[in-house]
C-alpha positions as CSV (number, residue, x, y, z in Angstrom):
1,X,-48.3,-41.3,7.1
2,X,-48.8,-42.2,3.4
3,X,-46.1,-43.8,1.2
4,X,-42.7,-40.9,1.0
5,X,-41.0,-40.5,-2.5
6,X,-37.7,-38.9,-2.8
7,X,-36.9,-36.4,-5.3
8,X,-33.3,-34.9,-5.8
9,X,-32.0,-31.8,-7.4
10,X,-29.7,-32.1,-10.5
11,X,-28.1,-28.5,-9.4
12,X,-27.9,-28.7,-5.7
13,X,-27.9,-32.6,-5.0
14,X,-30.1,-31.6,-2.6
15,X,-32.3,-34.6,-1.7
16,X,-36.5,-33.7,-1.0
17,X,-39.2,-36.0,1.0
18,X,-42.6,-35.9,-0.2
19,X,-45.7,-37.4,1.0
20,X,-48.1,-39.0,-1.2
21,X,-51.8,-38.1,0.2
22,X,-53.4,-39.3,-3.2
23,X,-53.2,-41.5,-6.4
24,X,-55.3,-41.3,-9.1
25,X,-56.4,-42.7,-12.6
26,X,-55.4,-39.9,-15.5
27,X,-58.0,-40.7,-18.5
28,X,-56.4,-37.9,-20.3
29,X,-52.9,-38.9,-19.7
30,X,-53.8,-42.6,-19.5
31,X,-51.7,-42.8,-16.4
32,X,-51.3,-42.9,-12.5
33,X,-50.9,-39.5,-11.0
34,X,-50.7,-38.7,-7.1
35,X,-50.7,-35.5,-5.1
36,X,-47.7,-34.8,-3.0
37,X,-46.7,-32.8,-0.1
38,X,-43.3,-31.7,0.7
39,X,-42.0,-32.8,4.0
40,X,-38.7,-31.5,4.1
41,X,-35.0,-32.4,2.7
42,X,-31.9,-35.1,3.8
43,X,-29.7,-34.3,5.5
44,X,-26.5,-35.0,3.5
45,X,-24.2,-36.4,6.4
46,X,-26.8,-38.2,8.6
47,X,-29.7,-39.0,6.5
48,X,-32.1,-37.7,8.8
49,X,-35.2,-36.0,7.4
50,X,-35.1,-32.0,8.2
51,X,-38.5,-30.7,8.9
52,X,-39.5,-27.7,6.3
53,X,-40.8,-24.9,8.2
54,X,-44.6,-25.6,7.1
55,X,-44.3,-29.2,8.4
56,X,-42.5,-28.6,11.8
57,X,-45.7,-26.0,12.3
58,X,-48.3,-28.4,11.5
59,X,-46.6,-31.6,13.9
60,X,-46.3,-28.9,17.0
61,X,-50.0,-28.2,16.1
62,X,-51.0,-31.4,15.7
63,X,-49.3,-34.1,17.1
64,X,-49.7,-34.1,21.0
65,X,-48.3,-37.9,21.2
66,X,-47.3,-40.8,19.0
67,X,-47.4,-44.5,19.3
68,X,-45.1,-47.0,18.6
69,X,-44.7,-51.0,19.2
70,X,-42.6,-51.6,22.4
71,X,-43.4,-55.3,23.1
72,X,-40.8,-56.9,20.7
73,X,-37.8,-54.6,21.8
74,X,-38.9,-54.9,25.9
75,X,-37.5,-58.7,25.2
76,X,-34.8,-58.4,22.8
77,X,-33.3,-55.3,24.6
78,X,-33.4,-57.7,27.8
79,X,-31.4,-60.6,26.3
80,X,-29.0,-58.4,24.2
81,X,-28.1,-57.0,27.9
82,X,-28.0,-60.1,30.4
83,X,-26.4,-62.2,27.6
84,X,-23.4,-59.5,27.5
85,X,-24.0,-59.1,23.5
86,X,-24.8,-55.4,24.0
87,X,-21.6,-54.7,25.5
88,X,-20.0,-56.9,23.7
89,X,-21.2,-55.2,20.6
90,X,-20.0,-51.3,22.5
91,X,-16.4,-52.6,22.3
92,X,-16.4,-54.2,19.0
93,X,-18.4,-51.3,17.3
94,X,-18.4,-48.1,19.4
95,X,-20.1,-46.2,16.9
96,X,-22.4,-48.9,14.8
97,X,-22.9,-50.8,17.5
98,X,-27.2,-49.6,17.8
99,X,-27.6,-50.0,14.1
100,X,-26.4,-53.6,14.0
101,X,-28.8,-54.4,16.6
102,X,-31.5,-52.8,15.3
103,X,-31.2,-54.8,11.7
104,X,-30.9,-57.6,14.0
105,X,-33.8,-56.5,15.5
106,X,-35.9,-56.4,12.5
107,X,-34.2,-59.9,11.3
108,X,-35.7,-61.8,14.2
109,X,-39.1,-60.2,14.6
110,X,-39.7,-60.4,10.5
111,X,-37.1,-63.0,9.0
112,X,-37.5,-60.6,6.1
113,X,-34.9,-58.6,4.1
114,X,-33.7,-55.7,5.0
115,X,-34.5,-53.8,2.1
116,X,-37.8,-53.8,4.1
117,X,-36.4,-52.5,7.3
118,X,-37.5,-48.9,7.2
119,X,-41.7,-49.4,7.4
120,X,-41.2,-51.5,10.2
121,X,-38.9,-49.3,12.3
122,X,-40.8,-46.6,12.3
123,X,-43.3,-48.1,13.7
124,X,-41.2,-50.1,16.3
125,X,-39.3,-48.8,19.3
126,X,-35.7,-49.5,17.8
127,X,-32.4,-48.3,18.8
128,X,-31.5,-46.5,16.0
129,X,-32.5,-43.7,14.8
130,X,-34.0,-44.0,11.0
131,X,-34.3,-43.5,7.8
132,X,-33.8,-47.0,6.9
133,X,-33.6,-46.6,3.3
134,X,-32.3,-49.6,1.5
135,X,-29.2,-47.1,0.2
136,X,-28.2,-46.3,4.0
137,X,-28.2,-49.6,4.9
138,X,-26.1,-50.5,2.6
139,X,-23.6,-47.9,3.8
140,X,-23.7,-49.1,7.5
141,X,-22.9,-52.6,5.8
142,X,-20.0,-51.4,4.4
143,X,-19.0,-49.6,7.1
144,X,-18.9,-52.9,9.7
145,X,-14.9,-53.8,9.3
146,X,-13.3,-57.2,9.6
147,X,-11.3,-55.7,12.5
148,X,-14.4,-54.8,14.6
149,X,-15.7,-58.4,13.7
150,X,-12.5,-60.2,15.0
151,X,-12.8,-58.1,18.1
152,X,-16.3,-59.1,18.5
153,X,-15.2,-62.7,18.4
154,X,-12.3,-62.4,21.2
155,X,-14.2,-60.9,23.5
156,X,-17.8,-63.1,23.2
157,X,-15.7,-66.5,22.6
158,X,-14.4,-65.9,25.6
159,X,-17.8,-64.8,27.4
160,X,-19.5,-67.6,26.2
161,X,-17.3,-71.0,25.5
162,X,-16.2,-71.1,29.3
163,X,-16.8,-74.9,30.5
164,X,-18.8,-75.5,27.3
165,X,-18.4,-78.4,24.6
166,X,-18.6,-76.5,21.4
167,X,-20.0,-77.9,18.5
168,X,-18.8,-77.5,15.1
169,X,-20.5,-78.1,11.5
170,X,-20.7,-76.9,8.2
171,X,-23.5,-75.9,5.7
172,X,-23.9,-74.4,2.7
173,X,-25.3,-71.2,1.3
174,X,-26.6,-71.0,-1.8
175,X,-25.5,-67.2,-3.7
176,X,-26.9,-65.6,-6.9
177,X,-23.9,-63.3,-6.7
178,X,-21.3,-64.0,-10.4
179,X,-18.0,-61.9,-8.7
180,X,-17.6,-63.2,-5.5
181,X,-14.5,-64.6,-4.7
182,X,-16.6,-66.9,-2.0
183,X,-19.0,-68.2,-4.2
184,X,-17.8,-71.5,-6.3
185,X,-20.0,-74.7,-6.8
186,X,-19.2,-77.4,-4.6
187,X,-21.3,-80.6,-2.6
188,X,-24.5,-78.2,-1.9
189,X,-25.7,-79.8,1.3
190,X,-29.3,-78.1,0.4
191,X,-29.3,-80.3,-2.9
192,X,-29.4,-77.0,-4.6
193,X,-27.9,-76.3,-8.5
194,X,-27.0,-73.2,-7.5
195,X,-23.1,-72.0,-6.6
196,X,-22.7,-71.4,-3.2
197,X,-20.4,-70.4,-0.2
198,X,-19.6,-72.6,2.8
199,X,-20.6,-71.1,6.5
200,X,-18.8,-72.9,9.6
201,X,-20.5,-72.6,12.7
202,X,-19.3,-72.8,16.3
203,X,-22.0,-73.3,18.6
204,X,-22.0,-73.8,22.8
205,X,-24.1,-77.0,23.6
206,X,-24.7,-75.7,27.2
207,X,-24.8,-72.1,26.7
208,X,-26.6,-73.1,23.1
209,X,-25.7,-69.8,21.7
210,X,-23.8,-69.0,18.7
211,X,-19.7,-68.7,19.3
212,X,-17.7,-67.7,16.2
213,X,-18.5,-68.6,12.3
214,X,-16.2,-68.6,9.4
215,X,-17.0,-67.8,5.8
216,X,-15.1,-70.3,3.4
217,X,-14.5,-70.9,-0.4
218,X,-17.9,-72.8,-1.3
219,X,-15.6,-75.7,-3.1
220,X,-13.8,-76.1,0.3
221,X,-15.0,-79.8,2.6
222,X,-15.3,-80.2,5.4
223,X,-11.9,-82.3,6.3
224,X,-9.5,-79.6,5.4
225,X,-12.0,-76.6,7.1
226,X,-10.9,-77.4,10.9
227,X,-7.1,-76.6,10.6
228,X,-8.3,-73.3,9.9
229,X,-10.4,-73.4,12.7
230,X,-7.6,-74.1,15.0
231,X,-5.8,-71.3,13.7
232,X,-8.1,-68.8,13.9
233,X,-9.1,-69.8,17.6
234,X,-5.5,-69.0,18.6
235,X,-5.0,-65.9,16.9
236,X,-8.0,-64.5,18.8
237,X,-6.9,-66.0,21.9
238,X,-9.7,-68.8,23.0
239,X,-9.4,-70.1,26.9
240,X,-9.1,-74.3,26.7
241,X,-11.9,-75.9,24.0
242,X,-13.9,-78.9,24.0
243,X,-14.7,-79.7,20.4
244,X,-17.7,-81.9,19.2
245,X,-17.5,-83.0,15.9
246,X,-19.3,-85.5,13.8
247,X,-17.3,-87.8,11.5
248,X,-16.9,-85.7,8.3
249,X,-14.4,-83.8,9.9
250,X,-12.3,-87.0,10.9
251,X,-8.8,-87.6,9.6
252,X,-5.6,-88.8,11.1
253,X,-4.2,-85.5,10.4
254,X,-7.3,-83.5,12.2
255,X,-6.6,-85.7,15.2
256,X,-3.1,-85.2,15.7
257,X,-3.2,-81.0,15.2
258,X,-5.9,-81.4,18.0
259,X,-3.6,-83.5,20.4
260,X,-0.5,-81.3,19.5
261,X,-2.3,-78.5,20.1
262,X,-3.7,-79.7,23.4
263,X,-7.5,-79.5,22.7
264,X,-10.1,-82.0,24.3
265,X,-12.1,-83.0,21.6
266,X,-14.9,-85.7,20.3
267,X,-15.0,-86.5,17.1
268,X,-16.7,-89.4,15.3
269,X,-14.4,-91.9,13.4
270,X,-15.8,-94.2,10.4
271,X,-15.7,-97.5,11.1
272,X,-14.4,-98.4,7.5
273,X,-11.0,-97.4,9.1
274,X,-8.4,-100.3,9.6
275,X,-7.5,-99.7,13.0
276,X,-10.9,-99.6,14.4
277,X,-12.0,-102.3,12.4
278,X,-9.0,-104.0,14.2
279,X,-10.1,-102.5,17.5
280,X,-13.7,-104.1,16.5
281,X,-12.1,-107.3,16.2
282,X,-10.3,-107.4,19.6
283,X,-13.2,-106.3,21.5
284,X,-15.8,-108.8,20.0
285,X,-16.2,-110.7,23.4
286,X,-16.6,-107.7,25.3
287,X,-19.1,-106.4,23.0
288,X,-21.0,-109.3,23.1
289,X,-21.2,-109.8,26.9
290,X,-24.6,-108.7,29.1
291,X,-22.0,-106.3,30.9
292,X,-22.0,-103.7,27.8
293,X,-25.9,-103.7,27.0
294,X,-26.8,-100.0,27.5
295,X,-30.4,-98.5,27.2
296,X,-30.0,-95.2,25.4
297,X,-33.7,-93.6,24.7
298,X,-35.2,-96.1,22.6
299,X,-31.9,-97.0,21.7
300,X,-30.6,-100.6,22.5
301,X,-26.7,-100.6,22.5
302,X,-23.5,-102.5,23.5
303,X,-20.7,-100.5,24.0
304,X,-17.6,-100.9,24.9
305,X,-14.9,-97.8,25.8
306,X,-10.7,-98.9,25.1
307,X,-7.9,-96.3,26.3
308,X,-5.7,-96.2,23.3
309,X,-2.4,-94.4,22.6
310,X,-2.6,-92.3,19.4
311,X,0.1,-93.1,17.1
312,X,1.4,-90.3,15.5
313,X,2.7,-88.7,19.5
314,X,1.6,-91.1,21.7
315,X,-0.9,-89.0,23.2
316,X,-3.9,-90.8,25.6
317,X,-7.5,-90.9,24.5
318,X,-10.6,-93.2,24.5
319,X,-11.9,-95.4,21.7
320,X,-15.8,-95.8,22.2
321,X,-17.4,-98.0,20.2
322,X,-21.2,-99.1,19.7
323,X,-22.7,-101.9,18.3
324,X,-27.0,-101.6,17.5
325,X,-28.3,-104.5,16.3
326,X,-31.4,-102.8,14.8
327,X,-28.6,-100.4,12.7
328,X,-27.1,-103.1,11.1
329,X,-29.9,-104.1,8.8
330,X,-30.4,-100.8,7.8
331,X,-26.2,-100.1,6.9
332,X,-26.3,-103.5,5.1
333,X,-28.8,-101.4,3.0
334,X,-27.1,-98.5,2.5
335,X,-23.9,-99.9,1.5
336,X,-25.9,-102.2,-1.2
337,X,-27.7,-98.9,-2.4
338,X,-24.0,-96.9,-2.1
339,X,-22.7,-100.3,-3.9
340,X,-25.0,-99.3,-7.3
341,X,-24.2,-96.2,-7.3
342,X,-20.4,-96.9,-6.9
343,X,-20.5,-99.7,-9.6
344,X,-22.3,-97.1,-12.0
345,X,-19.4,-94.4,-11.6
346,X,-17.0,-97.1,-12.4
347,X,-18.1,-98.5,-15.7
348,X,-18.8,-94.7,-17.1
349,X,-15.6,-93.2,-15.5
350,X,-17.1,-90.7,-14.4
351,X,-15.8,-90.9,-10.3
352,X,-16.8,-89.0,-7.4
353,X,-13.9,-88.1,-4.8
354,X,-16.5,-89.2,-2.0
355,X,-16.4,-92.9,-3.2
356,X,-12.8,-93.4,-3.3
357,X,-12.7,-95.7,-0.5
358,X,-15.5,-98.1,-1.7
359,X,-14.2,-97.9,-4.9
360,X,-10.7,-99.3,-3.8
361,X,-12.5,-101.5,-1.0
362,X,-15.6,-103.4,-2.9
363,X,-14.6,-103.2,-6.4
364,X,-12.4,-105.1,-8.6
365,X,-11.3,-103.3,-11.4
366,X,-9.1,-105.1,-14.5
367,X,-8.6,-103.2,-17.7
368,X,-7.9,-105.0,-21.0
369,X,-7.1,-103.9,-24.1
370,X,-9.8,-106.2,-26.0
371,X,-12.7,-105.9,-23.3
372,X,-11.9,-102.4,-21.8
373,X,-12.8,-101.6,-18.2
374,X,-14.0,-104.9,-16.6
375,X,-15.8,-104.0,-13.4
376,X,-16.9,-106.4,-10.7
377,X,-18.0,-106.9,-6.7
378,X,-15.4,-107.7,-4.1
379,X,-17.7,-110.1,-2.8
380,X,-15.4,-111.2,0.0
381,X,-14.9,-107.6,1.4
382,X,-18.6,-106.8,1.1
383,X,-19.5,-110.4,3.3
384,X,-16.8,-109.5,5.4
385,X,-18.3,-106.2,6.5
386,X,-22.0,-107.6,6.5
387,X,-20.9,-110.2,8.9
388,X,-18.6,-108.4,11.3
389,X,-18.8,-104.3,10.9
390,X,-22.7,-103.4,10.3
391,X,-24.2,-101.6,12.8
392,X,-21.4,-100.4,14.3
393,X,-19.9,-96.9,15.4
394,X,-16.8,-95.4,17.0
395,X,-15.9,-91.9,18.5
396,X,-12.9,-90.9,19.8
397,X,-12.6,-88.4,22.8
398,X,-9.5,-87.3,25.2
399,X,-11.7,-87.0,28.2
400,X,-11.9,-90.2,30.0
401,X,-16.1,-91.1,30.6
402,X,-18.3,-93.4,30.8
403,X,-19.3,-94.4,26.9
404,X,-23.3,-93.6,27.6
405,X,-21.7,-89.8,29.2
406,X,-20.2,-89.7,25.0
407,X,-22.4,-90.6,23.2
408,X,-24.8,-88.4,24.8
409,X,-22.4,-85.6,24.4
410,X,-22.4,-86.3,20.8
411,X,-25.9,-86.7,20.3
412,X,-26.3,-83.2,21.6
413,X,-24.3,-81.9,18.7
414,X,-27.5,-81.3,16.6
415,X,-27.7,-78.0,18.5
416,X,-25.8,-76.6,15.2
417,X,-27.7,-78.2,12.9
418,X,-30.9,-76.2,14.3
419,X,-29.0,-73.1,14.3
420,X,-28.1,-73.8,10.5
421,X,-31.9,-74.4,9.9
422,X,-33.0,-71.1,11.9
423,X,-30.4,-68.7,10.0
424,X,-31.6,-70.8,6.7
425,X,-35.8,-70.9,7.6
426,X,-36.2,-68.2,10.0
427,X,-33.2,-65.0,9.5
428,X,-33.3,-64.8,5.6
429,X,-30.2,-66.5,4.8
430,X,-31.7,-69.2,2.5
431,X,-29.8,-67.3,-0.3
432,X,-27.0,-64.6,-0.9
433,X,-27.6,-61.7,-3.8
434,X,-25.2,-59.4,-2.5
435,X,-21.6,-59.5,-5.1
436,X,-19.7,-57.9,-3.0
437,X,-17.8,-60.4,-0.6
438,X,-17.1,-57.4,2.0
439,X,-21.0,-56.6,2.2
440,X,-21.7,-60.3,2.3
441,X,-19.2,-60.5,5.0
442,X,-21.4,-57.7,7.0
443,X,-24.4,-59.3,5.9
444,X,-23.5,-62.6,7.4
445,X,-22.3,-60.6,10.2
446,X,-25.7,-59.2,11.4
447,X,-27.7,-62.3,10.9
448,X,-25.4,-63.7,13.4
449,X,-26.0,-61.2,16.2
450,X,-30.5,-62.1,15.2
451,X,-29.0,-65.6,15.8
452,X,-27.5,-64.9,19.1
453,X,-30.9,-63.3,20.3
454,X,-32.8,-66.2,18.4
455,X,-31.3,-68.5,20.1
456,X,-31.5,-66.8,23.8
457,X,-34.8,-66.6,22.8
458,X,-35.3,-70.3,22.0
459,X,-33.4,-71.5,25.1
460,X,-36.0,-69.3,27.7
461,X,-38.8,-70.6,26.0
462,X,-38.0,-74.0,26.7
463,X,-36.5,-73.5,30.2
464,X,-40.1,-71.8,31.0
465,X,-42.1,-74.4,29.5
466,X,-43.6,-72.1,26.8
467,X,-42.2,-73.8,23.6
468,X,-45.4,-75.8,23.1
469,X,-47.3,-72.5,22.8
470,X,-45.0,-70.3,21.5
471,X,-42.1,-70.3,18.2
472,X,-39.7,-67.2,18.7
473,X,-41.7,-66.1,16.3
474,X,-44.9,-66.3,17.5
475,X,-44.0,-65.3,20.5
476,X,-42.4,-61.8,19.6
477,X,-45.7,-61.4,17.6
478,X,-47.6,-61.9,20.4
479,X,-46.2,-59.0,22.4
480,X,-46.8,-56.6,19.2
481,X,-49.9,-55.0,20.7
482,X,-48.0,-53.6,23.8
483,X,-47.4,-49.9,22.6
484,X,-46.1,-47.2,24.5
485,X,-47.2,-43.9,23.9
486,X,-44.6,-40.8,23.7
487,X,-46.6,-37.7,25.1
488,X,-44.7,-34.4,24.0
489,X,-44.1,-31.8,26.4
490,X,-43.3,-32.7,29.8
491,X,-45.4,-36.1,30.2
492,X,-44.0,-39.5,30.9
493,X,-43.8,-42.4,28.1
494,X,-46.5,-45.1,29.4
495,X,-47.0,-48.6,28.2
496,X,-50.4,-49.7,26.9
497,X,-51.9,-52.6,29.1
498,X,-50.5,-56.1,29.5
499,X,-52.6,-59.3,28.6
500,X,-52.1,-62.2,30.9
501,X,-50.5,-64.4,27.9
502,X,-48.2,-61.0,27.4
503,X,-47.3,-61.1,31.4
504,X,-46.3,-64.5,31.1
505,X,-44.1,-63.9,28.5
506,X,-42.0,-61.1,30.5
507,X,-42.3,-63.1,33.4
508,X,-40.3,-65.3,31.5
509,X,-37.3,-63.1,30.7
510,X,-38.0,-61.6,34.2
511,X,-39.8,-57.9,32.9
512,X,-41.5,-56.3,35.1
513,X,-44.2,-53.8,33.2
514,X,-44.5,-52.1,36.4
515,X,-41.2,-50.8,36.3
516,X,-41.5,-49.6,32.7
């Protein structure tokens, strides 16, 4: 079928589908001109393209079976079932629930916008019926309501973060959009100029699939986000957590709501603290003894794990704390490069929040009236640390294990940090355009259901030995030259013939083509 135009009736609003068969060069008009042939109209309420009498004629003539791409949807149908998210989806969005999985669809085949949806469906075996004109998708956007989101969440939270460590970051997505109420500049972990909002992600490090996200005011960091967190995990009714965090979420406040609120969590602490500096100093000999050397990878460590009372109720948990001698060179570095820059921001007076602590800890400050701001090295504090804190790190957890079980807990953690980098490299959310914070919300919204069958995706792969061969990506694309064909009349659908490399790949998610 050649490229369809739509043409609409001032009078009527009647909207009419035409075909373009030909384009061609006016000389007299100096100007392109193209033949078209009227298909039919829209219908007002669903959208659907109603046949004109002339047309319907010529496709019962003419048209004894059509062909569409089955491979891609054979697989994501399969995982968007086994993994629950189909009926998950049914609860949350009885009526929506097929077009949100069919954008999703097209998001993880394509990682292209959906303003480009409606060629590809039609020529894909999707679950929604089209058109996918950029106008009606826009509609179903608008239609997907916070209250069907946070229903969503209960129920696949609770599917999926049973006897799981979930792992929790932050990133930042850059916007284009000037009135939305999300959108503010803040620290744009992309390095980008451009405003952005901030996206919290929830991930399962067993299940590695997607949990919950949050959608927060781009100026907000990342201390003050997990309160919120909390909050939201209690109004929608979470079974018992296990939280993984890395050490930009760390205060003394973030620790106690956790305790209070009864959550086992691991959470790295800074080592510029005074109390594990103090703990560093008490457990020097132990740290230093044969008995803590660990192998860890290629990682040589001491560690050292202390059951400690936390202060602020007297609640039990476990201090672990690492020493790598090859680290230390390489933070006596950093601190001397973080040093210059520090020293910089103090003489022009022009401070970053970030610093706040090396300002007060390194620096000696005097202002005069004669000199002005007199800015110099706290020698002694910078030797100190050089001599007795470099190349060390701490995390604090409530479950009692062995400091190698931790730290390998904690390493795992990057799990989010790849699904940031997928939704970012791979599903089209590098930037926002939309204004509108509601259809942001939905956008946001269906690129986490293409992250869920991403991920799934991602996880067989590597279970089945296929992820040196295959990328989601390429893999889906691989499967894009099994069709089926749709006889009319009273014939069965049948699938075109698999390819070893193809059978492999259902194999995988356990297809069988046979049974198609």
């Amino acid at each position: 079928m050649g490229r369809l135009v739509y043409h609409r009736k001032r009078d009527s609003g009647t909207t009419y589908v035409y075909e373009v068969v030909d384009e061609y060069w006016d000389k007299a008009k100096k100007q392109m001109r193209s033949k078209q042939v009227c298909l039919g109209k829209l219908d007002p309420d669903t959208g659907e393209l109603i046949p004109s009498k002339k047309t319907r004629n010529q496709a019962q003539a003419a048209m004894t079976a059509t062909t569409t791409v089955a491979g891609p949807m054979l697989v994501l149908d399969r995982i968007a079932q086994e993994t629950g998210l189909q009926a998950t989806l049914k609860r949350a969005f009885p009526e929506q629930w097929e077009r949100i999985l069919t954008l999703a669809t097209f998001i993880v085949c394509t990682g292209d916008a959906l303003v480009h949806a409606d060629a590809w469906c039609r020529n894909h075996e999707v679950l929604a019926q089209g058109p996918f004109a950029s106008q009606r998708i826009s509609e179903w956007l608008a239609a997907i309501s916070e209250d069907g989101r946070q229903t969503f969440f209960k129920a696949w939270a609770r599917q999926v973060s049973e006897q799981d460590f979930l792992c929790y970051d932050i990133t930042s997505v850059s916007s284009y959009a000037r009135f939305n109420e999300y959108v503010h500049c803040g620290y744009n972990r992309d390095g980008e100029s451009l405003p952005q909002i901030n996206l919290a992600m929830v991930y399962g490090q067993k299940s590695q699939l997607p949990v919950i996200y949050r959608t927060l005011n781009g100026a907000i960091g990342d201390v003050s986000t997990v309160k919120k967190l909390l909050d939201s995990f209690e109004k929608l009714d979470f079974p018992a957590l296990s939280l993984v965090m890395d050490r930009g979420f760390y205060s003394q406040k973030n620790v106690t709501d956790l305790l209070d609120r009864r959550y086992h969590f691991m959470i790295g602490v800074p080592t510029n603290r005074k109390w594990v500096r103090s703990r560093i100093d008490h457990c020097q000999d132990a740290l230093n003894s044969p008995r803590s050397f660990r192998q860890f990878d290629d990682e040589s460590l001491y560690m050292h794990t202390e059951l400690m009372q936390w202060p602020e109720n007297k609640r039990r948990c476990y201090l672990h704390l690492y020493y790598n001698p090859h680290r230390a060179a390489d933070d006596q570095e950093a601190l001397t490069k973080r040093l210059l820059i520090c020293k910089q921001e103090l003489e022009s007076g022009e401070l970053n929040p970030a610093h706040t602590q090396d300002y007060e800890q390194y620096f000696l400050v005097k202002e005069t009236p004669v000199r002005g701001r007199q800015v110099d090295y706290n020698d002694a504090a910078i030797r100190e640390y050089r001599n007795k804190y470099a190349g060390f790190f701490a995390i604090l957890t409530t479950k009692k294990m062995d400091a190698l079980e931790a730290l390998r807990i904690y390493r795992d953690k990057d799990v989010v940090e790849k699904c940031f980098d997928d939704l970012k490299n791979h599903l089209d959310l590098k930037r926002l355009r939309m204004h509108s914070s509601g259809r942001m919300s939905a956008r946001i919204f269906v690129q986490f259901i293409a992250l869920i069958l991403l991920s799934q995706i991602q996880r067989t792969i590597r279970e089945h030995s296929l992820a040196d061969r295959f990328s989601p990506r390429l893999l889906l694309g691989e499967l894009e030259s099994l069709t089926k064909i749709h006889y009319a009349g009273k014939y069965n659908d049948i699938l075109s013939e698999v390819s070893k490399t193809q059978r492999e790949i259902l194999d995988a998610f356990s297809i069988d083509p046979n049974t198609l």
